[in-house]
PDB file of N, CA, C, O and CB in Angstrom:
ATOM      1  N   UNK A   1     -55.109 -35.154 -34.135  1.00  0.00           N
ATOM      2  CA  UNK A   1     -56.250 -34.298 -34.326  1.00  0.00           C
ATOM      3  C   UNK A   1     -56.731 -34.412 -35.776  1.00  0.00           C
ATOM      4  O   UNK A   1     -56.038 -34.133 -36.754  1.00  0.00           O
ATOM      5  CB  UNK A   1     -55.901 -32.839 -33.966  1.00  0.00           C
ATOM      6  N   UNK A   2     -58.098 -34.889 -35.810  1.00  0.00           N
ATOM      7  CA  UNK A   2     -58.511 -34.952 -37.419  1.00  0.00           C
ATOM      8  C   UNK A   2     -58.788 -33.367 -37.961  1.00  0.00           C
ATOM      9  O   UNK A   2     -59.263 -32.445 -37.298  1.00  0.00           O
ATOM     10  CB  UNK A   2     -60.101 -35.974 -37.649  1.00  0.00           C
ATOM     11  N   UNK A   3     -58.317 -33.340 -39.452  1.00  0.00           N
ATOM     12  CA  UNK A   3     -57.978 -32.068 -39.961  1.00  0.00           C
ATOM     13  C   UNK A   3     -59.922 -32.074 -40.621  1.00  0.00           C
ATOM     14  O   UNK A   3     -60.734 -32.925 -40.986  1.00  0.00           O
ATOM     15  CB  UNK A   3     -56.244 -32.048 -41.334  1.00  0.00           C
ATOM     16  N   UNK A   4     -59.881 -30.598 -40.452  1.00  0.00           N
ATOM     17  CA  UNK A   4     -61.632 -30.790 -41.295  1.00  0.00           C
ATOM     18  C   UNK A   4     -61.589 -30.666 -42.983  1.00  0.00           C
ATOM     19  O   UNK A   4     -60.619 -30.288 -43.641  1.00  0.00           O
ATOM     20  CB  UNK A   4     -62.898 -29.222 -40.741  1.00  0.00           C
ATOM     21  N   UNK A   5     -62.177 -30.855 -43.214  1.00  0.00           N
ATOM     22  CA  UNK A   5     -62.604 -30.921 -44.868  1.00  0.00           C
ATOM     23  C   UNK A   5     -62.475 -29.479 -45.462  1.00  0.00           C
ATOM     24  O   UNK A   5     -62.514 -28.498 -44.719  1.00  0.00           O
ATOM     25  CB  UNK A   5     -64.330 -31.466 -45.133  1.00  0.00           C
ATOM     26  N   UNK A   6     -62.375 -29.411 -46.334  1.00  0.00           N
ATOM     27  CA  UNK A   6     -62.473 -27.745 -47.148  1.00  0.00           C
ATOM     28  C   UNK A   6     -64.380 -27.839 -47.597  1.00  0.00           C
ATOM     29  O   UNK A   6     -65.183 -26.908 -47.630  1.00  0.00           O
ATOM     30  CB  UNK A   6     -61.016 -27.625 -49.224  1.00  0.00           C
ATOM     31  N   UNK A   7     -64.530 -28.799 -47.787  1.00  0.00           N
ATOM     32  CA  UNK A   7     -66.285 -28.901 -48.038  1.00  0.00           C
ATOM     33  C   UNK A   7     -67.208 -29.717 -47.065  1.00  0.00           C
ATOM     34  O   UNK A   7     -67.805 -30.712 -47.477  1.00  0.00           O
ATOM     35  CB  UNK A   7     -66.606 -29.648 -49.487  1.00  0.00           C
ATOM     36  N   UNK A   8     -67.301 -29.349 -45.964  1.00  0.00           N
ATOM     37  CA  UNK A   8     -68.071 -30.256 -44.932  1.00  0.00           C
ATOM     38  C   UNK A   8     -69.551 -30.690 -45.491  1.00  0.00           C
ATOM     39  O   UNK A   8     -70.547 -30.107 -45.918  1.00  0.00           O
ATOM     40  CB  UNK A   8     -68.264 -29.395 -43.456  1.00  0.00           C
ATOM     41  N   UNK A   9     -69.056 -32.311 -45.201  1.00  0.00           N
ATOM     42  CA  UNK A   9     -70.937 -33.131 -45.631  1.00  0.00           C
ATOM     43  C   UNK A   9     -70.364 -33.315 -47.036  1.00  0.00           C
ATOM     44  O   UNK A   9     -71.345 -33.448 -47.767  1.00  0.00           O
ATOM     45  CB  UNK A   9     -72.941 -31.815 -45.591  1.00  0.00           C
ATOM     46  N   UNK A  10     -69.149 -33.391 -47.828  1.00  0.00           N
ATOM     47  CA  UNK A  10     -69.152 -34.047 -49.055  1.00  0.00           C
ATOM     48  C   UNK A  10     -69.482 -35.320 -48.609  1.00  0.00           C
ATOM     49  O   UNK A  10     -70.658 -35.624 -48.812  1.00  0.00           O
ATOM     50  CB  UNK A  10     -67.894 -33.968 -49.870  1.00  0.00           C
ATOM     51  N   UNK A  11     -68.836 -36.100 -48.097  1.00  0.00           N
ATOM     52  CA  UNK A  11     -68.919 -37.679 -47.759  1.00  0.00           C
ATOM     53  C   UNK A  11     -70.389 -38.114 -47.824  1.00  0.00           C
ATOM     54  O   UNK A  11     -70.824 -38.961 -48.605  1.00  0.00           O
ATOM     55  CB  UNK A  11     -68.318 -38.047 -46.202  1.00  0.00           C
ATOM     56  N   UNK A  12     -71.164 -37.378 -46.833  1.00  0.00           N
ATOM     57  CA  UNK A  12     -72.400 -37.653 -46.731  1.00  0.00           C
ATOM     58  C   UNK A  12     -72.912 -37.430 -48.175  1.00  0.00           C
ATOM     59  O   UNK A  12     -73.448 -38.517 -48.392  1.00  0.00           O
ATOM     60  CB  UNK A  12     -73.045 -36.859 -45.650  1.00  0.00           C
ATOM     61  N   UNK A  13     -73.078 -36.685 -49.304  1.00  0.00           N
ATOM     62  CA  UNK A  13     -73.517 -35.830 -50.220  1.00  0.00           C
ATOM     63  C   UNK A  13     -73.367 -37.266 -50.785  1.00  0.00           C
ATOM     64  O   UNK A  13     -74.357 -37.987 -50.656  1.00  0.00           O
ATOM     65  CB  UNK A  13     -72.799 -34.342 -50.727  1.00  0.00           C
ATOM     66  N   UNK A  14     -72.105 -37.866 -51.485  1.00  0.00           N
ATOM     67  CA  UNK A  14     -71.795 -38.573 -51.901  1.00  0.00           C
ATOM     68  C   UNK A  14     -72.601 -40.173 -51.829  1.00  0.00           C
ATOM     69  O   UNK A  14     -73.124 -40.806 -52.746  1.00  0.00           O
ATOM     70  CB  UNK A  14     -70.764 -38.291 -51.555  1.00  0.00           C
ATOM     71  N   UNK A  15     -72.454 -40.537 -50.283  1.00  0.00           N
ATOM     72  CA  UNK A  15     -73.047 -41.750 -50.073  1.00  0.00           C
ATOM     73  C   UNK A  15     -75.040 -41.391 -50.432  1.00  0.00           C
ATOM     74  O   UNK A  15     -75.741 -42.396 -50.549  1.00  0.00           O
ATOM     75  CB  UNK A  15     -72.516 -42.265 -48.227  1.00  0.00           C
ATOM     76  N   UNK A  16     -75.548 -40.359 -50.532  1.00  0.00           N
ATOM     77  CA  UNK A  16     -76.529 -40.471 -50.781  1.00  0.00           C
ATOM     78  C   UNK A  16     -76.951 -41.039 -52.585  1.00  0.00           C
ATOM     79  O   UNK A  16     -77.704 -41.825 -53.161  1.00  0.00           O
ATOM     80  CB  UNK A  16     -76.894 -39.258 -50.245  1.00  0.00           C
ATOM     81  N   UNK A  17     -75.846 -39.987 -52.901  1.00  0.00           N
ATOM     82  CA  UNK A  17     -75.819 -40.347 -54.350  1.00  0.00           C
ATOM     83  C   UNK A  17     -75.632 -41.929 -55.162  1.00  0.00           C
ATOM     84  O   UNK A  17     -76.133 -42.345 -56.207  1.00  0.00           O
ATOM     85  CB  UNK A  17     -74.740 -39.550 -54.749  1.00  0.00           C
ATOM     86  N   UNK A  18     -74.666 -42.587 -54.160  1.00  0.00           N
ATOM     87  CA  UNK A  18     -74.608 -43.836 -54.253  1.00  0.00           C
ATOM     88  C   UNK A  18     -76.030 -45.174 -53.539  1.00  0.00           C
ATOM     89  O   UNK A  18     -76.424 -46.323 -53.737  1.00  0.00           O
ATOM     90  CB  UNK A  18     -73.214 -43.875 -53.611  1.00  0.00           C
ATOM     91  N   UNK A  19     -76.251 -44.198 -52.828  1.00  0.00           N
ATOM     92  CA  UNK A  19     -77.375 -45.161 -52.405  1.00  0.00           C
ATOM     93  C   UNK A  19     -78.193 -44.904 -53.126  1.00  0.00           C
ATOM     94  O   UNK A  19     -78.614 -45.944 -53.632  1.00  0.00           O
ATOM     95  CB  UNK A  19     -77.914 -45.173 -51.149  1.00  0.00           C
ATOM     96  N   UNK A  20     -79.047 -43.439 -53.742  1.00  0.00           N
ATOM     97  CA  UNK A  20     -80.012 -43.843 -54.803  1.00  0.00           C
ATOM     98  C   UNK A  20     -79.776 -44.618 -55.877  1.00  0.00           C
ATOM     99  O   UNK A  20     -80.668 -45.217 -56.478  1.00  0.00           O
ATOM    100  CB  UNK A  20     -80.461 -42.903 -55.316  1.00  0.00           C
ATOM    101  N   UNK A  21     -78.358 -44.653 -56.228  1.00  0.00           N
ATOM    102  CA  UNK A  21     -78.232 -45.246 -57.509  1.00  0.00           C
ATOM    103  C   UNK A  21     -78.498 -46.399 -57.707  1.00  0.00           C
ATOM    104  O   UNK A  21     -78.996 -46.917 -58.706  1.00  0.00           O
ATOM    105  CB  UNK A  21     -77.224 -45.172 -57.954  1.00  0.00           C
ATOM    106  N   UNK A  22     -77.899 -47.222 -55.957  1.00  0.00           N
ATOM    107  CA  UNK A  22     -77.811 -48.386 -56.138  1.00  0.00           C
ATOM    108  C   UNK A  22     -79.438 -49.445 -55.858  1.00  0.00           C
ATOM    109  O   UNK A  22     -79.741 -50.638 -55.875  1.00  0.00           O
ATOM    110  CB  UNK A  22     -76.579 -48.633 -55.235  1.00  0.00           C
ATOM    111  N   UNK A  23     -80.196 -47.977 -55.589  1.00  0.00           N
ATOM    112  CA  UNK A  23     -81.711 -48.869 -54.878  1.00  0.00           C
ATOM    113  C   UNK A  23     -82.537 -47.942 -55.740  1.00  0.00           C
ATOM    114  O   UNK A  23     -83.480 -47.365 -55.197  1.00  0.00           O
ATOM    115  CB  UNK A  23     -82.189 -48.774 -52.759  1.00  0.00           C
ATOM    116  N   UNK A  24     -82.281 -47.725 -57.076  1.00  0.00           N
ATOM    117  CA  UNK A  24     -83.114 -47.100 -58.700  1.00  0.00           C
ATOM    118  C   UNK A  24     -83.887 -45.906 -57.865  1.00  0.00           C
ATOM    119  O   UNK A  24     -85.106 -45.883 -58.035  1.00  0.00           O
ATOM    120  CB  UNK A  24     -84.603 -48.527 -59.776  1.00  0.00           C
ATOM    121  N   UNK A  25     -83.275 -44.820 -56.901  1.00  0.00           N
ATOM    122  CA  UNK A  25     -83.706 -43.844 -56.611  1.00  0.00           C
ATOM    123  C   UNK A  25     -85.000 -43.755 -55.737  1.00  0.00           C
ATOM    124  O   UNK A  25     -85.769 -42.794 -55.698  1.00  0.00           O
ATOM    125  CB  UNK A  25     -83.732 -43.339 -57.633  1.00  0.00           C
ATOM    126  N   UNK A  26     -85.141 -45.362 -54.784  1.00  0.00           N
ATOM    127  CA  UNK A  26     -86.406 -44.927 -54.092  1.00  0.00           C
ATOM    128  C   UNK A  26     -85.660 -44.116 -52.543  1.00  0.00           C
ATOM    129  O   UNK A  26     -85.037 -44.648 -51.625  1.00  0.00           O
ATOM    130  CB  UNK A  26     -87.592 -46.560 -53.749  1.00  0.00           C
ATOM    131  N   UNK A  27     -85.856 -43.373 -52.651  1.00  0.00           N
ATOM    132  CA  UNK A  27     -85.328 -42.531 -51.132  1.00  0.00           C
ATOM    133  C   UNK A  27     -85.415 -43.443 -49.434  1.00  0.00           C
ATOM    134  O   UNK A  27     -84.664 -43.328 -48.466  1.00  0.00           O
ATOM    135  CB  UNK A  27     -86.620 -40.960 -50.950  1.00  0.00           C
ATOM    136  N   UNK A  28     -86.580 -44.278 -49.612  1.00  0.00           N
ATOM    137  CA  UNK A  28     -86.933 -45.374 -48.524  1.00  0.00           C
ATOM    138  C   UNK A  28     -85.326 -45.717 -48.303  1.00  0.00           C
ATOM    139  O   UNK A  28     -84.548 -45.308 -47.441  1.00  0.00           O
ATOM    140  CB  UNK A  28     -88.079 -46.877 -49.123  1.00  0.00           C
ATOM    141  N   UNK A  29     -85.201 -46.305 -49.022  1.00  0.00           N
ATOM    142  CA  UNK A  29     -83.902 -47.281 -48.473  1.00  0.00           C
ATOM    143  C   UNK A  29     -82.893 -46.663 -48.273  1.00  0.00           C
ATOM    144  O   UNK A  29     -81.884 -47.101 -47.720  1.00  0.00           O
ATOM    145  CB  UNK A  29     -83.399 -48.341 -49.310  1.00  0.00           C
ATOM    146  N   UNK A  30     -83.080 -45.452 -48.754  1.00  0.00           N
ATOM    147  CA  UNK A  30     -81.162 -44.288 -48.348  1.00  0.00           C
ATOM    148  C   UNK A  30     -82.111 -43.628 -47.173  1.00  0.00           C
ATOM    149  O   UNK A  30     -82.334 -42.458 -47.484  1.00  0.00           O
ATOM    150  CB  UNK A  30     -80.201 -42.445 -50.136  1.00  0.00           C
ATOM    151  N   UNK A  31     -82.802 -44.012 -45.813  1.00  0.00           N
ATOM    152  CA  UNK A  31     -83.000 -43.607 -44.711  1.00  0.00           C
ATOM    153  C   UNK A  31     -82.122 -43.170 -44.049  1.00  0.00           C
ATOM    154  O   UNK A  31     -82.112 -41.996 -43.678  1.00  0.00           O
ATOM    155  CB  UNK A  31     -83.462 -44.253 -44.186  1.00  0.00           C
ATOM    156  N   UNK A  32     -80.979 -44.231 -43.694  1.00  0.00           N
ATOM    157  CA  UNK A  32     -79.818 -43.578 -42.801  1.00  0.00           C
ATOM    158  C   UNK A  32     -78.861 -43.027 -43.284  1.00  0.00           C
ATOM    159  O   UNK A  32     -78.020 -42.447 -42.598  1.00  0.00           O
ATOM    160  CB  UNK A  32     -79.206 -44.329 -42.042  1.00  0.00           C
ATOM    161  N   UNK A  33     -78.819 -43.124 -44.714  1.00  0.00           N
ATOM    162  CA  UNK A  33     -77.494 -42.388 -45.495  1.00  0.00           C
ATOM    163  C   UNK A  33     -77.894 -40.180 -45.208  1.00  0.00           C
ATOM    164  O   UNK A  33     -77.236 -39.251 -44.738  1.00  0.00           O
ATOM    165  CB  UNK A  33     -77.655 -43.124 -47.969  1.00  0.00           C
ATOM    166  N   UNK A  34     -79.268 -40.317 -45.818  1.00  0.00           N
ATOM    167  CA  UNK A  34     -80.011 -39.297 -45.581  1.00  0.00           C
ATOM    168  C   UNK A  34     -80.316 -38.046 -44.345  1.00  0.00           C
ATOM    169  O   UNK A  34     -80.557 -36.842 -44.424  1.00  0.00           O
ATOM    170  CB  UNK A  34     -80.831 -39.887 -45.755  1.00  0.00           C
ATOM    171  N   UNK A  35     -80.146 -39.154 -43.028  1.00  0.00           N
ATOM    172  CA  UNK A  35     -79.841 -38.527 -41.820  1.00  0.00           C
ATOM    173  C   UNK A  35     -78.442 -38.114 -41.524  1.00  0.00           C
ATOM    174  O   UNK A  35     -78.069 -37.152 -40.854  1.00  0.00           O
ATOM    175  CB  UNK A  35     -80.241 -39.327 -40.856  1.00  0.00           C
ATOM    176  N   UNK A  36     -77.444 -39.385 -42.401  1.00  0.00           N
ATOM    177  CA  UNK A  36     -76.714 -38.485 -41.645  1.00  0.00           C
ATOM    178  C   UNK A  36     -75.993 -37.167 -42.368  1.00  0.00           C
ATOM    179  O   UNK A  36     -74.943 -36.643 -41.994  1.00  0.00           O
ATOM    180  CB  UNK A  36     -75.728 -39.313 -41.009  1.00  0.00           C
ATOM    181  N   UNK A  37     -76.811 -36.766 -43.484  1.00  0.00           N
ATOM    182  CA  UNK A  37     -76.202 -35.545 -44.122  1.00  0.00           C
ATOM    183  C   UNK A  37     -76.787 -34.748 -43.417  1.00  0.00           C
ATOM    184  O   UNK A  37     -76.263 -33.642 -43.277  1.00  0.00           O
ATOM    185  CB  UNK A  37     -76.337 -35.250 -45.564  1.00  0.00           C
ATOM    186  N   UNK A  38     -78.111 -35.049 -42.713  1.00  0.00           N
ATOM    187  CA  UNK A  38     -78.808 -33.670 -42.104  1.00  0.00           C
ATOM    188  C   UNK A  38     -77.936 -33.177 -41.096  1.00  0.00           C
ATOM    189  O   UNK A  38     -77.414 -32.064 -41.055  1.00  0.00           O
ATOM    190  CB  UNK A  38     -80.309 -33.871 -41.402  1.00  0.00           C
ATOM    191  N   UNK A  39     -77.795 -34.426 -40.016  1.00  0.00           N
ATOM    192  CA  UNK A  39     -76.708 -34.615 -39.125  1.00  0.00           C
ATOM    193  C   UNK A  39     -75.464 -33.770 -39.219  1.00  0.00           C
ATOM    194  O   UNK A  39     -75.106 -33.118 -38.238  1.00  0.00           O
ATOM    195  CB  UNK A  39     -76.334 -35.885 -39.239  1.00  0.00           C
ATOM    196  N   UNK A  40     -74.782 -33.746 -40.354  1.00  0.00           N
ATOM    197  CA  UNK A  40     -73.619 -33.343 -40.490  1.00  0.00           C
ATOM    198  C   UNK A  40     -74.112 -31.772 -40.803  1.00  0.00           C
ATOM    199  O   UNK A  40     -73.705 -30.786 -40.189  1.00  0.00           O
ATOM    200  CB  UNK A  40     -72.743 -34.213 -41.578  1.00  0.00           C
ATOM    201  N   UNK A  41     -75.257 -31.767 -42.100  1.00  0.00           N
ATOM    202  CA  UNK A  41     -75.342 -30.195 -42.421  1.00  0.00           C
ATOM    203  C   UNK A  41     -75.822 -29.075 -40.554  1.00  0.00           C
ATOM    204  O   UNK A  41     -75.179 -28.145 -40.067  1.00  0.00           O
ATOM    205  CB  UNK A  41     -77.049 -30.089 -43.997  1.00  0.00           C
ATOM    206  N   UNK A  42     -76.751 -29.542 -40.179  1.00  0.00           N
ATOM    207  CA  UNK A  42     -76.560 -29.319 -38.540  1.00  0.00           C
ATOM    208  C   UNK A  42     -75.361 -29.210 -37.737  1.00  0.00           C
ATOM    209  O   UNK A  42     -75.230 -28.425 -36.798  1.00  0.00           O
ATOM    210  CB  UNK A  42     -77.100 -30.306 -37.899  1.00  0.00           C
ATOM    211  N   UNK A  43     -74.537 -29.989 -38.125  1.00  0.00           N
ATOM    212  CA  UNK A  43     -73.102 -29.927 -36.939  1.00  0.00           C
ATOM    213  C   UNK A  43     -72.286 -28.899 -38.132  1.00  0.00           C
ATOM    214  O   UNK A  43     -71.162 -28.685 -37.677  1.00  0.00           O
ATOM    215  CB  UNK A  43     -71.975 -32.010 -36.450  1.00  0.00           C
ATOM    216  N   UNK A  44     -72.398 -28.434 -39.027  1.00  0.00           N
ATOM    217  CA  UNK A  44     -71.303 -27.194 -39.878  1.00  0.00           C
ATOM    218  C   UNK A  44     -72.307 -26.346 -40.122  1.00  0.00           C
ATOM    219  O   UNK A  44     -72.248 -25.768 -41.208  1.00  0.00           O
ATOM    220  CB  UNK A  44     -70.382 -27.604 -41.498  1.00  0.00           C
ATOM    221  N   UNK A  45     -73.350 -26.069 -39.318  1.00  0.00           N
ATOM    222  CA  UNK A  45     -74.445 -25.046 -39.498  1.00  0.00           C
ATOM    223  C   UNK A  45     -74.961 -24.578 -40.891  1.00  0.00           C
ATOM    224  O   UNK A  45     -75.456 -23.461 -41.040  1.00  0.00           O
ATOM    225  CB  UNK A  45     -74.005 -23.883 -38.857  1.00  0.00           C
ATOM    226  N   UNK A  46     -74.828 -25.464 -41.892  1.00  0.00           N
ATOM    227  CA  UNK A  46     -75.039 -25.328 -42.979  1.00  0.00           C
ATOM    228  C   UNK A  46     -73.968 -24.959 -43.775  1.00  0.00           C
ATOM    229  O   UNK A  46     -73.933 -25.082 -44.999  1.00  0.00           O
ATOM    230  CB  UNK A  46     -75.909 -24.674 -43.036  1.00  0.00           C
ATOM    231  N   UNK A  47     -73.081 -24.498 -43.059  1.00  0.00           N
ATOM    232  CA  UNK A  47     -72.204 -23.634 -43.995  1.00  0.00           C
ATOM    233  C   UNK A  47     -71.201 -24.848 -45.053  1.00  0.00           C
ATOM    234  O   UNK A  47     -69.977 -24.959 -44.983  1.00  0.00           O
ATOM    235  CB  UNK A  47     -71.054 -22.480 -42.831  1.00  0.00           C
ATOM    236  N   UNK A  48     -71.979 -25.529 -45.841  1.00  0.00           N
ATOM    237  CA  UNK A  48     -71.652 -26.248 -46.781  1.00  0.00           C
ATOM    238  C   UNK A  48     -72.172 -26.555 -48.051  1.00  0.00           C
ATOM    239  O   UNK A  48     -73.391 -26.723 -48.045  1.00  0.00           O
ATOM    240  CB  UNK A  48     -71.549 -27.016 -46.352  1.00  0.00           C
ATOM    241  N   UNK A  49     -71.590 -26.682 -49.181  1.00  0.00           N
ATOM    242  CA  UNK A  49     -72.287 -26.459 -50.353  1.00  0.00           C
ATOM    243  C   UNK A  49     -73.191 -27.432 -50.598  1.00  0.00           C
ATOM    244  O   UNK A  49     -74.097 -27.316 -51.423  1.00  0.00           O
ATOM    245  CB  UNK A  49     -71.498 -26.324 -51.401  1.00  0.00           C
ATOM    246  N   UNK A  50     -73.006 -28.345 -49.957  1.00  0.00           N
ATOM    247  CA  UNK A  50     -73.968 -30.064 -49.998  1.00  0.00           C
ATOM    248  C   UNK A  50     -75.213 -29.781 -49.026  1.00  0.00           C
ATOM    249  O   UNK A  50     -75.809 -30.707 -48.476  1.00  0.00           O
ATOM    250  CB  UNK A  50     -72.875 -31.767 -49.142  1.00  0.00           C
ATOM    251  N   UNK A  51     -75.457 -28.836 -48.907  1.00  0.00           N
ATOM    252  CA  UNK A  51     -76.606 -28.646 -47.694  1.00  0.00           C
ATOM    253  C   UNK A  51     -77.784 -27.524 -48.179  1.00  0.00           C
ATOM    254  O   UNK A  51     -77.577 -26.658 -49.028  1.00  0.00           O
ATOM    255  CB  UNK A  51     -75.776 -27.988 -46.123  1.00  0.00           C
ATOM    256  N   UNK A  52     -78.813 -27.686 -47.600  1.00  0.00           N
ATOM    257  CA  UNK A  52     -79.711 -26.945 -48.343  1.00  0.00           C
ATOM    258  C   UNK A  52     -79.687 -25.605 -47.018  1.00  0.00           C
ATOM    259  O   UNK A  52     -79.567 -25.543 -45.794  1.00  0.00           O
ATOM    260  CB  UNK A  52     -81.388 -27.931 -48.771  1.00  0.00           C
ATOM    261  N   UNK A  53     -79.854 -24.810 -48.011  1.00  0.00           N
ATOM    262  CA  UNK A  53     -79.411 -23.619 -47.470  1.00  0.00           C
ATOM    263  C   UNK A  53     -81.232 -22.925 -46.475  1.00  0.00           C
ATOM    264  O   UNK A  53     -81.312 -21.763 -46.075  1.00  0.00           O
ATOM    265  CB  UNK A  53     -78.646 -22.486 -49.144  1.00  0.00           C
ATOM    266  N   UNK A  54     -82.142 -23.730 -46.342  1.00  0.00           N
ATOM    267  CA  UNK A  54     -83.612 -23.101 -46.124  1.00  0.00           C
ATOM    268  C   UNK A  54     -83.364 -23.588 -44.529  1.00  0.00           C
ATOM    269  O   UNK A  54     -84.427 -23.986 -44.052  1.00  0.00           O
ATOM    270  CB  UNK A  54     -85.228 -23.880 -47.189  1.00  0.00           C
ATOM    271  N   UNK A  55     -82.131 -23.667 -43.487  1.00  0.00           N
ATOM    272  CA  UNK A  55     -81.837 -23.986 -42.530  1.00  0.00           C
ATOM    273  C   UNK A  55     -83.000 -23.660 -41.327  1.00  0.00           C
ATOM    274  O   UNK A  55     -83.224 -24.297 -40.298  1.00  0.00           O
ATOM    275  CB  UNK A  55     -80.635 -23.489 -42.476  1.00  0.00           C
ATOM    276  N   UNK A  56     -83.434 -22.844 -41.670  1.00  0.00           N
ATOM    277  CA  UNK A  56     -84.089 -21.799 -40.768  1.00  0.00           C
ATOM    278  C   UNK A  56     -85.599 -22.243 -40.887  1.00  0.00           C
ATOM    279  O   UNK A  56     -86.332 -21.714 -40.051  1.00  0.00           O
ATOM    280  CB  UNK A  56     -83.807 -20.127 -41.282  1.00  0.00           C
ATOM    281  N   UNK A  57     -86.133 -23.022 -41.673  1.00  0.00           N
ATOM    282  CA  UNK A  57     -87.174 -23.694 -42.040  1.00  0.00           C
ATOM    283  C   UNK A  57     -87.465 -24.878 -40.746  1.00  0.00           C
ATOM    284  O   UNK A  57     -88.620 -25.076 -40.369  1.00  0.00           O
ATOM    285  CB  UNK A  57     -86.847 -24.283 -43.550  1.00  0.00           C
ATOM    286  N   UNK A  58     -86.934 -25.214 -40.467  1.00  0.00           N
ATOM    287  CA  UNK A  58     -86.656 -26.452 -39.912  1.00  0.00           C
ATOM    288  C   UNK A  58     -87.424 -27.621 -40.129  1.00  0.00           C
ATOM    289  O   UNK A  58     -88.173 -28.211 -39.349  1.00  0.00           O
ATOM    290  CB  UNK A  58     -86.617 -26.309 -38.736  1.00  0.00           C
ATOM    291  N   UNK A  59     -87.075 -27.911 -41.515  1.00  0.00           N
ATOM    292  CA  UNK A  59     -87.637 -29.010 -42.504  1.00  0.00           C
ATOM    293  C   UNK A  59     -86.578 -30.129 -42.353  1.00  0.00           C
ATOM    294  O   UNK A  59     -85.488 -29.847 -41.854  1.00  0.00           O
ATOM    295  CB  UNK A  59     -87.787 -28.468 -44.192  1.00  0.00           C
ATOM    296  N   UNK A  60     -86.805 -31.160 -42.690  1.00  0.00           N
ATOM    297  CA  UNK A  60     -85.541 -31.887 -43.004  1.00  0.00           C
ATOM    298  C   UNK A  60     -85.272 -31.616 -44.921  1.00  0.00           C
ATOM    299  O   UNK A  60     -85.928 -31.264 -45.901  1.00  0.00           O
ATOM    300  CB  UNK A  60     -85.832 -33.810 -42.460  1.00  0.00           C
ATOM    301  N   UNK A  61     -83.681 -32.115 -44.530  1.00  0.00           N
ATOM    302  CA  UNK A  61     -83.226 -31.338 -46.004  1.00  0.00           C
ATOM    303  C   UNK A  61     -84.278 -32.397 -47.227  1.00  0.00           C
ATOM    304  O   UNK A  61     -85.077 -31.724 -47.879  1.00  0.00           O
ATOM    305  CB  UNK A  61     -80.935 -31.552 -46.375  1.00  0.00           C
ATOM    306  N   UNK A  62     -84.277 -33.728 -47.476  1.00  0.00           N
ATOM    307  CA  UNK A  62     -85.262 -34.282 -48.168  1.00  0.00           C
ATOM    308  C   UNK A  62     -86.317 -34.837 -47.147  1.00  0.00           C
ATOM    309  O   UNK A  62     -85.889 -35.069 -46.016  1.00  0.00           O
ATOM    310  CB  UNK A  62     -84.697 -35.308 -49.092  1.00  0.00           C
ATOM    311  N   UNK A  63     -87.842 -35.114 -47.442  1.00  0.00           N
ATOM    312  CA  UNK A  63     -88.814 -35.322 -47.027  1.00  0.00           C
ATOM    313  C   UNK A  63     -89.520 -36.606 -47.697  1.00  0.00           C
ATOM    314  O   UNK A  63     -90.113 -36.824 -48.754  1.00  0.00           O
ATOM    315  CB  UNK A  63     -89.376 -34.197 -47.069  1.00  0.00           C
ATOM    316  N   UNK A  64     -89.087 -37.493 -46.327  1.00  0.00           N
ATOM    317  CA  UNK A  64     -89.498 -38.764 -47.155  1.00  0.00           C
ATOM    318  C   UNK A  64     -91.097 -39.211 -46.737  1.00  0.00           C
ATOM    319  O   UNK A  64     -91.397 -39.790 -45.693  1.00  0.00           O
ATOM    320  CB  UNK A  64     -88.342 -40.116 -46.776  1.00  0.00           C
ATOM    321  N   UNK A  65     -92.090 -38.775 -47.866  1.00  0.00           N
ATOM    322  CA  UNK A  65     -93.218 -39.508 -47.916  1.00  0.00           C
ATOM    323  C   UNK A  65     -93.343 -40.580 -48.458  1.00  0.00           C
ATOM    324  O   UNK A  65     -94.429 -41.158 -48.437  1.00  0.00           O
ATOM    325  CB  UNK A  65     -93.991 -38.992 -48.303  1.00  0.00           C
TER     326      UNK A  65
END
């Protein structure tokens, strides 16, 4: 049985951070890194510090124009 995290969606939090870094911060190219934090902040109902807390909005957490 996998044990859960004490901070659900770090992983995700993380790989976003690495993907802007590595593509000079255009958000385009961290597309799927991006979903799947939403993904995850959705499956722990937000209740994580890596997640934007405006849940109830039903925005996605960044908005890629």
């Amino acid at each position: 049985m996998a044990q859960q995290s004490k901070e659900p969606c770090k992983k995700e939090a993380c790989d976003i951070q690495a993907c802007l870094s590595k593509n000079m911060f255009d958000s385009k190219k961290c597309v799927r890194v991006i979903q799947l934090l939403q993904s995850c902040c959705e499956q722990c109902e937000y209740k994580s510090t890596h997640c934007d807390d405006s849940r109830g909005s039903n925005k996605p957490i960044l908005s890629l124009k």
